[in-house]
N, C-alpha and C positions, 0 to 999 in steps of 0.2 A: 247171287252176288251181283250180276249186272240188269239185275229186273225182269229176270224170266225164270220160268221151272226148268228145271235139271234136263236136258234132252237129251236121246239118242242119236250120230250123227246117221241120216241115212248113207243107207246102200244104194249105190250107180252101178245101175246093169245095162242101161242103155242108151239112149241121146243123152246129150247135156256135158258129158263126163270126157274129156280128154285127158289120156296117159301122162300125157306132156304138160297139162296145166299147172301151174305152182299156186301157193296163196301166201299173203301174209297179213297175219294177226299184230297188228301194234297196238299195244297197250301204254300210253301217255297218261301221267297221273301230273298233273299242273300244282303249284304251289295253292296254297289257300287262296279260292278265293278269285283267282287267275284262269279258270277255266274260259273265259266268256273273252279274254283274251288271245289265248289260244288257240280258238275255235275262230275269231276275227281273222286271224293269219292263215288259217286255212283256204279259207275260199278260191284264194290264185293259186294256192300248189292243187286243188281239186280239182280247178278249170283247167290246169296244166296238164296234171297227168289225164285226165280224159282222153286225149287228144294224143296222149304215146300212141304210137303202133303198137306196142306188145297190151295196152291195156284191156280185161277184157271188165272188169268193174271197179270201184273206188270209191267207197261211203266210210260216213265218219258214223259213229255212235257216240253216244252220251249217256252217263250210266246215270237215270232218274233220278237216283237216289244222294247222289254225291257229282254235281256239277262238274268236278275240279278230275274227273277221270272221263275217259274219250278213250275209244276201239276204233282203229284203221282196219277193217276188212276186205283185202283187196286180193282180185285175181287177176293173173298174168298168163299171158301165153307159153311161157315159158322161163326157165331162170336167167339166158341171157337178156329177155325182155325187163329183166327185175335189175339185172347189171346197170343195164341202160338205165332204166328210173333211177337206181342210185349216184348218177354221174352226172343226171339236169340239173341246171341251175335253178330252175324253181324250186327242185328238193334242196337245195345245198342251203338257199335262203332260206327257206323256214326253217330249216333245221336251228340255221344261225340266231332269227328273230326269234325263234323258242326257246332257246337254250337258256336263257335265264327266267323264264316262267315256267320250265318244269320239274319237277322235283324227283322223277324218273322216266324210264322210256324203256321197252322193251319189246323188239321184236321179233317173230318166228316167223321162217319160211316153211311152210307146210308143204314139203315133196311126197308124190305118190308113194314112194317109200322110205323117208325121212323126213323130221323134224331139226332146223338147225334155227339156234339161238345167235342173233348179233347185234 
């Protein structure tokens, strides 16, 4: 679906892998056509959140096959780290500046032992 074969998620048994880490998957699908705008807006909430304290990564994808769909893959230190990135003003603005170029939006918080949809 997003230009890769089906994978396995691996297994963390040792460095790399903290208890407390959280992720979240955003899936952004732009109106026709709109993706290469969307992805223009990007850029300052990217260089933004870098630069959180809780950040611990933050890349965008683009799905080959269909420009107008984009994946936020981001990890956090933790869920009050992800509080905090919901309350910057850089997120608030894109969110604003996108809000009429995208045609849905959907993100998961990926907890060690839960998935929550918002």
């Amino acid at each position: 679906m997003w230009g890769r074969e089906p994978c396995t998620f691996p297994r963390f048994t040792g460095k790399g892998m903290q208890k407390s880490m959280v992720y979240i998957i955003a899936y952004l699908t732009a109106h026709a056509g709109k993706g290469d705008e969307v992805v223009a807006l990007t850029t300052p909430l990217i260089e933004a959140t870098l630069k959180e304290a809780g950040c611990v990564s933050y890349e965008l994808y683009r799905k080959p096959t269909d420009p107008d769909a984009l994946v936020f893959v981001e990890t956090w230190k933790d869920r009050a780290a992800i509080d905090a990135h919901f309350a910057e003003p850089h997120l608030k603005a894109f969110q604003t500046a996108a809000a009429n170029l995208l045609a849905s939006a959907r993100v998961e918080i990926v907890h060690p032992e839960r998935i929550e949809v918002v």
